[in-house]
C-alpha beads as a LAMMPS data file, in Angstrom:
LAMMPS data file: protein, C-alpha beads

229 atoms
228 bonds

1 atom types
1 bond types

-500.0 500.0 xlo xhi
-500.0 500.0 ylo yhi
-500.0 500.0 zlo zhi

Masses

1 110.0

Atoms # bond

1 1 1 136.318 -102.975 253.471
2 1 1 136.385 -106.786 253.086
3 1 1 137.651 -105.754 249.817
4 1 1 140.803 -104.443 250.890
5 1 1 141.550 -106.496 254.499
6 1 1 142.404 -109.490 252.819
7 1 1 145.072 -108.046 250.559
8 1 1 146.665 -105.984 253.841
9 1 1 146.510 -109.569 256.045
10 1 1 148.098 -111.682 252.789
11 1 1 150.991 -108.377 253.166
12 1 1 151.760 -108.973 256.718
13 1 1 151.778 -112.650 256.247
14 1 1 154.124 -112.398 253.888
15 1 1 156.086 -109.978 255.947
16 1 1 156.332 -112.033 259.036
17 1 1 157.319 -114.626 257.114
18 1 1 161.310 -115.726 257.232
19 1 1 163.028 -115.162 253.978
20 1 1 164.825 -118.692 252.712
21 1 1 167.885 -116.528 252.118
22 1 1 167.812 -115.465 255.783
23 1 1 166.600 -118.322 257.413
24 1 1 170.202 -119.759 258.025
25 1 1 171.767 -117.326 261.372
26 1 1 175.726 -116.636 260.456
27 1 1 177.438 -119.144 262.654
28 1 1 179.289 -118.254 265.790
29 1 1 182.720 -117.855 265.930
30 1 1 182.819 -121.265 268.133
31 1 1 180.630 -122.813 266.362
32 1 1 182.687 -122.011 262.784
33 1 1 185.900 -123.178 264.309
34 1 1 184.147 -126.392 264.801
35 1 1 182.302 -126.673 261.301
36 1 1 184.299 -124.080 258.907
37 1 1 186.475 -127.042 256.682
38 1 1 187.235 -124.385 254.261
39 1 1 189.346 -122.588 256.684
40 1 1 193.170 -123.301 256.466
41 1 1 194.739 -124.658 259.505
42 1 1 196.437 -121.864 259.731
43 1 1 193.628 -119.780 260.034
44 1 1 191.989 -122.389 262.050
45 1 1 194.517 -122.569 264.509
46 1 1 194.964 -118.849 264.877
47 1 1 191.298 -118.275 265.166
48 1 1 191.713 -121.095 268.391
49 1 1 194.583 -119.235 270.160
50 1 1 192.839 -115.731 269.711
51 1 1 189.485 -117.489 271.333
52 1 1 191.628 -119.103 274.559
53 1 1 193.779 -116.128 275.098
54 1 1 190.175 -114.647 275.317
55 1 1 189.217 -117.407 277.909
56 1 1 192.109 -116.765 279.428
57 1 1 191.769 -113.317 280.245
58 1 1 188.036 -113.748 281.121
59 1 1 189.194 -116.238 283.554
60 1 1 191.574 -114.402 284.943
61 1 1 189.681 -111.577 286.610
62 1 1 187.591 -114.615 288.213
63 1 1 190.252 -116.746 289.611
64 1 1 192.928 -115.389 292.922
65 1 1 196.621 -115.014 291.585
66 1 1 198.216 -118.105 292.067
67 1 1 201.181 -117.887 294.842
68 1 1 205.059 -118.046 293.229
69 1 1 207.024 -120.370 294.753
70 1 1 210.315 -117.900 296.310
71 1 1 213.540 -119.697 297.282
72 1 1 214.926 -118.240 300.274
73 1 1 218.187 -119.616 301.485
74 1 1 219.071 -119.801 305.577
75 1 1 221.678 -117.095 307.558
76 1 1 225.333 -118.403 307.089
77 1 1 225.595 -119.112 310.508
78 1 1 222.477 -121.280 310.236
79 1 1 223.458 -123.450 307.308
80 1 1 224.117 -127.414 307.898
81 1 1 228.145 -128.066 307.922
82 1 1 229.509 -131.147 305.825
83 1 1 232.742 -132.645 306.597
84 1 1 234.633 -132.676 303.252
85 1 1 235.484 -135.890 302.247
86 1 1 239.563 -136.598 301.592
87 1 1 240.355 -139.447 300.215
88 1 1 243.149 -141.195 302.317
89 1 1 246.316 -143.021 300.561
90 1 1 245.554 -147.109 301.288
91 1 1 248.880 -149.303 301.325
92 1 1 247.289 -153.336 301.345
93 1 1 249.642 -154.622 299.064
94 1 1 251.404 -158.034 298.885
95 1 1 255.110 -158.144 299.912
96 1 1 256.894 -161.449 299.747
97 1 1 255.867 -165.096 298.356
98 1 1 259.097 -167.153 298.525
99 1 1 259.592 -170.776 298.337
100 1 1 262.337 -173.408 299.309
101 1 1 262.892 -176.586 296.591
102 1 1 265.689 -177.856 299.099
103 1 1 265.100 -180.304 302.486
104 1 1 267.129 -179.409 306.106
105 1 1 267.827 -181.340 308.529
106 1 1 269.043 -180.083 311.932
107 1 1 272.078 -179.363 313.653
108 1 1 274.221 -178.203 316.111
109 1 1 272.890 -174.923 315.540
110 1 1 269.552 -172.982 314.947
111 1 1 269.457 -172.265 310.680
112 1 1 268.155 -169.328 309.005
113 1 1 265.814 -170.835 306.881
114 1 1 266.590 -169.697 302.906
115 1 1 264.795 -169.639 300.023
116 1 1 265.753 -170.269 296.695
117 1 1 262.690 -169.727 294.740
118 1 1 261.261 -166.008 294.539
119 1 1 257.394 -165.818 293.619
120 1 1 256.438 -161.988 294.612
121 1 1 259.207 -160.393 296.624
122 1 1 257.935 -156.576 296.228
123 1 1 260.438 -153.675 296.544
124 1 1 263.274 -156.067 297.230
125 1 1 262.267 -155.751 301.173
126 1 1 262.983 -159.449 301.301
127 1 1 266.667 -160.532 301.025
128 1 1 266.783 -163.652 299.540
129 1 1 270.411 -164.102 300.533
130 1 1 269.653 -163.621 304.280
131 1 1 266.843 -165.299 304.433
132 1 1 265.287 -161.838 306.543
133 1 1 262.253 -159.793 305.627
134 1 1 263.146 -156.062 306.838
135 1 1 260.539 -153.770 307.338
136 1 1 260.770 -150.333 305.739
137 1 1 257.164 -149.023 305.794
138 1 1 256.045 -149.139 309.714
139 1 1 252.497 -150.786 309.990
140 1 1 250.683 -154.461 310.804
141 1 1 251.982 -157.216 308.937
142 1 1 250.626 -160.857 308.303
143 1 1 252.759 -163.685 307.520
144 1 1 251.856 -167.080 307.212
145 1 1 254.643 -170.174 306.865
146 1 1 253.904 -173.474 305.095
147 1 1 256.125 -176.531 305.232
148 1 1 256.172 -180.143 304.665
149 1 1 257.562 -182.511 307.713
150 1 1 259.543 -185.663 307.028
151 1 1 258.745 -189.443 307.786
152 1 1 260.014 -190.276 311.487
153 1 1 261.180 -186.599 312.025
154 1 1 259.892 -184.211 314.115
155 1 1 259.389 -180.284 312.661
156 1 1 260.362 -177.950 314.516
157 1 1 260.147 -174.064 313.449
158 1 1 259.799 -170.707 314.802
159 1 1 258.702 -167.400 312.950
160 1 1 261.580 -164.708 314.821
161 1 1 261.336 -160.700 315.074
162 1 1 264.573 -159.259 316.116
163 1 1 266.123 -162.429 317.556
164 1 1 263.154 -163.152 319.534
165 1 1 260.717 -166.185 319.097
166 1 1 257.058 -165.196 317.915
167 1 1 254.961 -168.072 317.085
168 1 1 256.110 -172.280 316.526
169 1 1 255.503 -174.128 313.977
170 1 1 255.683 -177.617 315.030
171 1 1 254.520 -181.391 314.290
172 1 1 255.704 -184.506 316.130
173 1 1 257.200 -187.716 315.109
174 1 1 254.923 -189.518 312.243
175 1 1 255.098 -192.571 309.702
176 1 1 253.052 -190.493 307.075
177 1 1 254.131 -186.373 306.234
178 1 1 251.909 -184.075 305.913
179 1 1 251.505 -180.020 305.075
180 1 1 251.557 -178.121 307.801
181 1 1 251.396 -173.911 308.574
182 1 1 251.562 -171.245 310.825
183 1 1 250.400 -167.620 310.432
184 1 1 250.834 -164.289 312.900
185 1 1 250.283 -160.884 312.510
186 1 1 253.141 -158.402 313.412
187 1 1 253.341 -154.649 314.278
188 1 1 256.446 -153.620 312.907
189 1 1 258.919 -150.895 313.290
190 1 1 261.049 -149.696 310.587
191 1 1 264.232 -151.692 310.544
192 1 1 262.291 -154.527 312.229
193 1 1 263.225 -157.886 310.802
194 1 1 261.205 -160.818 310.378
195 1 1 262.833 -164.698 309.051
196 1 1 261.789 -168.385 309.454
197 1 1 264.561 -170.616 312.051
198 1 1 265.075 -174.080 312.546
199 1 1 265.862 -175.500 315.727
200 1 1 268.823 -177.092 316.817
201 1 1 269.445 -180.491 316.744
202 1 1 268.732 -181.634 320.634
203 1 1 266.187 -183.410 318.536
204 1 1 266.211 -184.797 315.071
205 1 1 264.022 -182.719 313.198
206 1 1 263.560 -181.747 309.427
207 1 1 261.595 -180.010 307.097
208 1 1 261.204 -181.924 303.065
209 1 1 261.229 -180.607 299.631
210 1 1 263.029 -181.211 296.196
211 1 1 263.900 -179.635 293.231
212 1 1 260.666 -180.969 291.210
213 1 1 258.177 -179.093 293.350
214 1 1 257.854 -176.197 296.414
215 1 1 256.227 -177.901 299.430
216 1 1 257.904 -174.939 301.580
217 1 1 256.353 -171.216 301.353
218 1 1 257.119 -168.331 303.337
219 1 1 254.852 -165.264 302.594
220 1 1 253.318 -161.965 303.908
221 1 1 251.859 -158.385 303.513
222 1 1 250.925 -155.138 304.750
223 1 1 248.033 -155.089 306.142
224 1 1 247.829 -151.504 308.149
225 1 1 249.973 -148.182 307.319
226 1 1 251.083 -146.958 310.453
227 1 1 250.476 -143.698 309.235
228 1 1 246.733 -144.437 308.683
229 1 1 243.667 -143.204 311.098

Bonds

1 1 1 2
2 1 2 3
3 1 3 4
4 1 4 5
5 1 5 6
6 1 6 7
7 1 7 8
8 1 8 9
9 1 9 10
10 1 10 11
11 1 11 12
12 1 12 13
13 1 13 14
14 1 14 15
15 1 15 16
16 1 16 17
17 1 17 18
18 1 18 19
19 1 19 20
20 1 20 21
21 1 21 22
22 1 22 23
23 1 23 24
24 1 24 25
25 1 25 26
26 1 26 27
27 1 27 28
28 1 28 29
29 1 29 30
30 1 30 31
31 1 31 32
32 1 32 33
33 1 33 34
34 1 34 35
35 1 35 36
36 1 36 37
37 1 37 38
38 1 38 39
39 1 39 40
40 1 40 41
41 1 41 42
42 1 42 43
43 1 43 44
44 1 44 45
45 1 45 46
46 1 46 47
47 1 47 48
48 1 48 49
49 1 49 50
50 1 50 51
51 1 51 52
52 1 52 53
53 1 53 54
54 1 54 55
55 1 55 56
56 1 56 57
57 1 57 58
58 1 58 59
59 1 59 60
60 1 60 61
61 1 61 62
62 1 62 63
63 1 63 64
64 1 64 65
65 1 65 66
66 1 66 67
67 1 67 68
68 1 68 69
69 1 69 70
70 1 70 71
71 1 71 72
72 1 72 73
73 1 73 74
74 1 74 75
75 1 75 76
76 1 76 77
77 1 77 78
78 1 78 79
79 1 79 80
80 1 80 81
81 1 81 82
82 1 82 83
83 1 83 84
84 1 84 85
85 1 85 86
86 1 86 87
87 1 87 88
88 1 88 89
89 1 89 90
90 1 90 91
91 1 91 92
92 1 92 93
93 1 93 94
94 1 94 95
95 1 95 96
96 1 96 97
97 1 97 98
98 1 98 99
99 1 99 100
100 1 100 101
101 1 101 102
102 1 102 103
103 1 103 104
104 1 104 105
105 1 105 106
106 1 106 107
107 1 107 108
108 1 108 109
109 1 109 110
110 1 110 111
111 1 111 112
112 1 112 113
113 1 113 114
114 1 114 115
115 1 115 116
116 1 116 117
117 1 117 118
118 1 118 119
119 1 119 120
120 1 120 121
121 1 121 122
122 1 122 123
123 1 123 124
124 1 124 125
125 1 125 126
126 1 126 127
127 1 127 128
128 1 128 129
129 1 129 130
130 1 130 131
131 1 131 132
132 1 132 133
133 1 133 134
134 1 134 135
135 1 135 136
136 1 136 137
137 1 137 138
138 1 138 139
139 1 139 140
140 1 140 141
141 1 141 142
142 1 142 143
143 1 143 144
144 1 144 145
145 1 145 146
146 1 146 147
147 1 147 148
148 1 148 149
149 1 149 150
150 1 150 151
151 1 151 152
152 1 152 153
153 1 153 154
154 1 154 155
155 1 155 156
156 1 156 157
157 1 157 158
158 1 158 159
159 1 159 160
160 1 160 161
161 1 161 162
162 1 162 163
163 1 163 164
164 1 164 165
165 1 165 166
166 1 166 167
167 1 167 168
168 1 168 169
169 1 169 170
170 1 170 171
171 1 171 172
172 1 172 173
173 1 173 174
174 1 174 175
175 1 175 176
176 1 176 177
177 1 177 178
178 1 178 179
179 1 179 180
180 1 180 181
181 1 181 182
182 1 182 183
183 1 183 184
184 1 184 185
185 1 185 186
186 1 186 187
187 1 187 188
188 1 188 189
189 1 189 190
190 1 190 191
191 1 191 192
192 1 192 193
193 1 193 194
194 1 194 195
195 1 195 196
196 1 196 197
197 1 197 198
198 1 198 199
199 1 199 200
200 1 200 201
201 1 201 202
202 1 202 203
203 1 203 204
204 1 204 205
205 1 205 206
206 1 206 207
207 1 207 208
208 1 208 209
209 1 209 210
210 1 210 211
211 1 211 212
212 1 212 213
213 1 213 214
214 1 214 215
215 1 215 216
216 1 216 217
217 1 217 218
218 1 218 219
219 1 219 220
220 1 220 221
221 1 221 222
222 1 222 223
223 1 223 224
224 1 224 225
225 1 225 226
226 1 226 227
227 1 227 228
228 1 228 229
């Protein structure tokens, strides 16, 4: 019997024991997506997308549907009104810069004072043989007046509408000149007219310029549209 027991333990032995040929487990698909470098990307990245559309799906039947975001629009009636915008026609525009390269001296009479020296006279609304600005476009004018008084002469001016005295434009009796100016702002009516006077000579008084430069300026522009908000 001891005869034959060893041979039948050395066969179990030997039975139990792993084979080197099967001692090595076939890898797991994760674990050859890892280690595999034979595989072609291709293959490799196939292989991937199979295994987390897998995880996916798993996942899935775990996890609550997300919620979908719905749009859902108010009633009509219930909707927030906005005032469309229209754009609104804007008139600021320069009319007249005219200039005087001539002196005046007083006299009997009130003068018109002319200009001989257009700068910016816009339209024509300024007649530069009158001397008269007429108004053709109803709104708020600006004009301002700049003159240069004369040694031991007064200056005496007015800025008219219609025949009628506005604003003055005055300096008294000096031994130096000097620059001096006036400015108003007029509403205007269509056919209103607008000019620069002299006053009469119950007192000397003058205004100086010459032919080399323009110490006297007359000037203005719309600044309103009647027509306008």
């Amino acid at each position: 019997m001891e005869g034959l027991w060893a041979p039948s333990v050395l066969l179990l032995s030997c039975l139990l024991l792993p084979s080197s040929s099967g001692s090595q487990l076939s890898p797991s698909p994760d674990q050859r997506l890892q280690t595999d470098p034979k595989e072609t990307p291709p293959q490799h990245h196939a292989a991937r997308a199979i295994q987390e559309q897998k995880a996916g799906s798993a996942q899935e039947g775990l996890l609550p549907p997300r919620p979908r975001c719905v749009r859902c629009c108010e009633p009509a009636d219930q909707r927030f009104s906005y005032t469309q915008y229209q754009p609104l026609p804007q008139i600021n525009m320069t009319i007249l810069k005219v200039g005087r390269k001539k002196p005046l001296h007083s006299n009997d009479y009130y003068q018109t004072l002319i200009f001989d020296t257009q700068f910016v006279n816009l339209y024509e609304h300024f007649n530069m043989f009158t001397g008269k600005f007429y108004c053709y476009v109803p709104g708020i004018y600006y004009f301002s007046l700049n003159v240069h008084t004369w040694n031991q002469k007064e200056t005496y001016l007015h800025i008219m509408r219609n025949g009628a005295e506005v604003v003055i434009l005055y300096a008294q009796v000096s031994d130096r000149s000097i620059m001096q100016s006036q400015s108003v702002m007029l509403e205007l009516q269509e056919q209103d007219e607008v000019w620069v006077r002299l006053y009469k000579g119950e007192r000397e008084n003058a205004i100086f310029s010459d032919e080399y430069d323009t110490y006297i300026t007359f000037s203005g522009h719309l600044i309103k549209y009647s027509g306008d908000p």
